[in-house]
N, C-alpha and C positions, 0 to 999 in steps of 0.2 A: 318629376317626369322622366321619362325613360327620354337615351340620347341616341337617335338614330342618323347618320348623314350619308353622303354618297360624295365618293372620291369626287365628283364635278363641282361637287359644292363647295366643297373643303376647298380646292384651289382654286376657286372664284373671288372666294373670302380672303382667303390669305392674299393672294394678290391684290385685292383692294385696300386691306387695312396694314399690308407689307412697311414697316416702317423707314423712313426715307433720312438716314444718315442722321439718327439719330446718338447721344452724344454716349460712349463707352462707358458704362459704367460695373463691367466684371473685374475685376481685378486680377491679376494674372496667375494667382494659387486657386482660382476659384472651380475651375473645373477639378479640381485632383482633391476638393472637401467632398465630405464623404453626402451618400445620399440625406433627401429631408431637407434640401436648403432651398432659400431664397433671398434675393433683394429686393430690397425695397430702395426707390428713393424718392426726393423730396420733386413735387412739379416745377416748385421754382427755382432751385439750383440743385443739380443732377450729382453735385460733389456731396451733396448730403444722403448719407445712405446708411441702411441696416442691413447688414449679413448676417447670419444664421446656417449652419450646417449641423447634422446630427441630429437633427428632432426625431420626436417620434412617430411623426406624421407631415404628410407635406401641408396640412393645415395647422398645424401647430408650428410649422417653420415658418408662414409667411405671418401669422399673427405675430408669431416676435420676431420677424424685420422690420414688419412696420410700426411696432413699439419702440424699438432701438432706432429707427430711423426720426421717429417722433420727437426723441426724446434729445436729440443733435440738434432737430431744427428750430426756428426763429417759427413766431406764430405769424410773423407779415412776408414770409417767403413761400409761402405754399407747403400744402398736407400733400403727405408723404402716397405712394402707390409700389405695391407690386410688379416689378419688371422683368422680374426671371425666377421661373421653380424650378427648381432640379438646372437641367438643360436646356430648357424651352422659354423662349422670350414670352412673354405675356403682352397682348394688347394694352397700350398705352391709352390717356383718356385723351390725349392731343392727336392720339390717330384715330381715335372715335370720331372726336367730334371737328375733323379735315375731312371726314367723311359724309359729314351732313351739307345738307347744300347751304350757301350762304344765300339765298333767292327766299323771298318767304315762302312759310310752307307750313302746310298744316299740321295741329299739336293734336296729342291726343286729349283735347279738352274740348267739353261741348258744352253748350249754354241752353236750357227748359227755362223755357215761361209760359206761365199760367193764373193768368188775373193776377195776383199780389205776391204769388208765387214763383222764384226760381231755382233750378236746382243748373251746379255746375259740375259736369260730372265728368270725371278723369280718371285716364286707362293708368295703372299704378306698373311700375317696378320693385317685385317685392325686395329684391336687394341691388345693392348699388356700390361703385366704389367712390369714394368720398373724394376723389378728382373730379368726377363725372358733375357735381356740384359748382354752384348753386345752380339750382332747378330754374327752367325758363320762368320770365318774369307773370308772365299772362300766370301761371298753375299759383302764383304765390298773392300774387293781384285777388284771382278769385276765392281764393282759402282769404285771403281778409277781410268781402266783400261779406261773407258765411255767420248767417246767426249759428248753422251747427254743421257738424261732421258726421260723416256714415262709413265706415269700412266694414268688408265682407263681416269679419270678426275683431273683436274691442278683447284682444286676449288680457291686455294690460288691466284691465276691470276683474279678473281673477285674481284669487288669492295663488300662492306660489304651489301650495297642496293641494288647493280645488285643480288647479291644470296639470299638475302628477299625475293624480286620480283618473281625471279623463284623459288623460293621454294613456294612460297603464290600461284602462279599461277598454280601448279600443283596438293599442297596438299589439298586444299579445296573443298568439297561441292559444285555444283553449290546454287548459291544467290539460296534463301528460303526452303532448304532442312538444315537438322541437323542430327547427326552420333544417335543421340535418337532415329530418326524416322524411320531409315534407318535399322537399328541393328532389329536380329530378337531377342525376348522376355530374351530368354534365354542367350544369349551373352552380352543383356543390362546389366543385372542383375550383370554376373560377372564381366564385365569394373564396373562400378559403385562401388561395392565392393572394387575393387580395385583400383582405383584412391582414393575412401575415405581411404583407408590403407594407402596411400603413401600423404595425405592432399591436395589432386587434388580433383575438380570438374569436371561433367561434364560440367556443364556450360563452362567452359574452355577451352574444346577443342571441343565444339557442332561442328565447322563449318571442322574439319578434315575428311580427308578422312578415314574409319578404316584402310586398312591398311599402312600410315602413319603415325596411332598412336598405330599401332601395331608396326612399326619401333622403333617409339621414345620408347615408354614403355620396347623394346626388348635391346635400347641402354642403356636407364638408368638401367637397371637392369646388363649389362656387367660393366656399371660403380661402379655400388654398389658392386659388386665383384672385382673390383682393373683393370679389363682391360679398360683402354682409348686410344684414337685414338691419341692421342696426342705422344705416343708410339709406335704406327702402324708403318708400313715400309714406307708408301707413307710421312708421315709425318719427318721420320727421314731420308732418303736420299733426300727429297725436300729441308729440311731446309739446305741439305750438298750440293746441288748444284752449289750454288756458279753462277759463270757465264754462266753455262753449258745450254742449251735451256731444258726446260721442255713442250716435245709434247706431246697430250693428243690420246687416242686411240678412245674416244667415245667425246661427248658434254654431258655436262648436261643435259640440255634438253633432248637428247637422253635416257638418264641412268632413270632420275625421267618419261617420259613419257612411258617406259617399264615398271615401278615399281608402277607405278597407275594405270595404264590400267585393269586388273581382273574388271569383275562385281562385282557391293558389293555385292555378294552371295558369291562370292569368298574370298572377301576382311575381310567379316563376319567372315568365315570359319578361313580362316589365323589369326586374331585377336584377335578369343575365343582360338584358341591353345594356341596362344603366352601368353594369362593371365595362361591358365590352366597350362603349366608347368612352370611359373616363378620359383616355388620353386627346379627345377630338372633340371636348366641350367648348376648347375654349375659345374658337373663331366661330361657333356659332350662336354663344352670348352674346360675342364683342359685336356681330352682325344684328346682332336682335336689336340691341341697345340704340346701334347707328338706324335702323329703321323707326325704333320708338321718336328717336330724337328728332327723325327727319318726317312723323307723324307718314309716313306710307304705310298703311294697314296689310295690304296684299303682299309684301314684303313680311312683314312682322308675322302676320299669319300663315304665311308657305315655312317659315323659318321653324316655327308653333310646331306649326304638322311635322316638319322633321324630325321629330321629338318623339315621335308617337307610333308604338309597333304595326305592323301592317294586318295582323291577324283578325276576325271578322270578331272576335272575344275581347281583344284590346280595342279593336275600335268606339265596340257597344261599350265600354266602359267610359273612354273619352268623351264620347257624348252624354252619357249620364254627369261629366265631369265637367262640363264643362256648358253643352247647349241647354243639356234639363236643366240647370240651375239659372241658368239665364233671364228664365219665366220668371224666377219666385226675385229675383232682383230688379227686373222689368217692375215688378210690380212695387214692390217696396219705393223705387224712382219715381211712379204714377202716382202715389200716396202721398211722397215729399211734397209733389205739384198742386195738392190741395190743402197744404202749410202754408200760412203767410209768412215771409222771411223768404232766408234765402241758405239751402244746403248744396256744403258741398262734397261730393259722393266719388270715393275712391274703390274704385275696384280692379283687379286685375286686367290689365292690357289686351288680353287677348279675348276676355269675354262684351268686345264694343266690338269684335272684329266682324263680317260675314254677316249674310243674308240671316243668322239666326243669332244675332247680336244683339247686346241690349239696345242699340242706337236704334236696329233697323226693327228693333220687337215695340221700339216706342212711336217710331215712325207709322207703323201699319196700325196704330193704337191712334191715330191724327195727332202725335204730339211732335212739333217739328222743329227741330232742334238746330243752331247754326253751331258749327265748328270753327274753333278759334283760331289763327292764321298768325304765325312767327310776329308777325309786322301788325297786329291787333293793340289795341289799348281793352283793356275789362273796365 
């Protein structure tokens, strides 16, 4: 998604999640290492730590701090996190989650019943940092409760070439066009800039679609601040499946032929944002993350829209991305309710949000669902 914010916000945020005498852990040569660094250190003792300077990229600097930091610590003193790239402090998972209320408060987990039928369905974070773990108890309560699992896409159920293949096939260029010729002057100019800051060419990725390399560039920079998918909820209840069927709500194909579709005037537009606020992502994850936790949708969803360019092209796009798809997962939800057993149904956080959410597209359907509460037993 493209990163759009406003000076108001920005210091809203920061002020909120500002961290409060928290314990030093730069070392006193560390500002004068050259660009590409980061530390990492351990949650539960701050003297444990990984530095890195010299990478090639600042996501390649913080994956080997927090390998090096890893590899220092004890497995019963806490996994390691991302504290500082380059210059810049990174939100901590302790200033996350001093940000949620401690009052109960609603998760983003909902509970469908229908005769013999239930379906528990919850708003996912596709990546996460592995502080921010383990997951409230109600989300793991009802993943054990689950004859099967549902996420948008069951990538893991392809071979490593079947997902080359579709991914090549969808992110590319048609043969003899290149993302140089295509890009208008002004948006070359800063990709270029920025692929050379992180030691990427264009040569490199001529033959992408922009906004597929408005994706990748948007993934690598959550990485370089510590959130990876590897972490994410589809990733941690997949690999806990076990024997249990994992059905899929969309096809790939489906998902990548929505997310390429925009003309590249559109795809331009999305691309030059995603470079322009690289530097301003990262109090408005940390803010998303504190609204998922503290289940306030209206928070989570203004936070969403911030994301997303204001042109009446980008817009029509986000909705195809997000509300049109809503329907065919609505529906897929409605179908679980006539399973006996009980699924439970992981999809991204922000499509349960708002009047055309799957919650409220099931509710207008008479299916009425109770929302799960901090202080719940499942």
């Amino acid at each position: 998604m493209t990163l759009r914010c406003a000076a108001a916000v920005l210091t809203l945020l920061l002020g909120s999640l500002a961290s409060a005498g928290s314990t030093p852990t730069e070392p006193p040569d560390y500002a004068a290492l050259p660009a590409h660094k980061a530390i990492a250190v351990s949650v539960g003792d701050p003297a444990i730590r990984g530095i890195t300077s010299g990478e090639s990229s600042d996501a390649s600097a913080s994956v080997t701090a927090l390998q090096k930091c890893t590899a220092l610590r004890r497995p019963d003193i806490g996994v390691c996190e991302i504290v500082r790239l380059n210059d810049a402090d990174v939100t901590r998972a302790s200033e996350i989650r001093a940000a949620v209320p401690r009052t109960p408060h609603p998760l983003f987990l909902w509970q469908f019943d229908a005769g013999a039928s239930r379906v528990y369905l919850a708003g996912s974070i596709h990546v996460m940092k592995e502080s921010l773990l383990p997951l409230p108890a109600q989300f793991e309560d009802a993943f054990q409760r689950a004859n099967r699992l549902a996420v948008e896409v069951n990538t893991n159920g392809l071979a490593p070439d079947v997902l080359q293949q579709k991914f090549r096939s969808f992110a590319l260029l048609p043969a003899g066009q290149s993302i140089g010729a295509v890009l208008r002057p002004s948006t070359l100019a800063s990709v270029t800039t920025h692929l050379q800051s992180q030691t990427m060419t264009l040569a490199g990725v001529a033959a992408m679609k922009p906004v597929m390399l408005a994706t990748q560039l948007a993934v690598a920079r959550l990485t370089a601040l510590g959130y990876l998918p590897e972490f994410g909820l589809e990733q941690h209840f997949m690999a806990a499946a076990g024997d249990r069927p994992i059905l899929e709500l969309e096809t790939l194909d489906q998902q990548l032929e929505v997310l390429t579709s925009p003309p590249i005037a559109v795809q331009d537009e999305m691309l030059a944002e995603t470079i322009d606020q690289m530097a301003t992502i990262e109090p408005i994850i940390s803010a998303m993350i504190v609204a998922w936790m503290a289940g306030d949708d209206r928070e989570f969803r203004r936070l969403f829209d911030l994301q997303t360019g204001s042109s009446a092209e980008v817009q029509a796009f986000m909705r195809r991305l997000l509300e049109d798809r809503n329907v065919g997962m609505a529906d897929k939800v409605e179908g679980f309710l006539t399973q006996p057993g009980t699924t439970f149904v992981l999809v991204g956080a922000a499509h349960l949000t708002g009047p055309e959410g799957i919650v409220a597209l099931l509710e207008a359907r008479g299916l009425h669902g109770r929302r799960i509460n901090s202080n719940d037993s499942i």
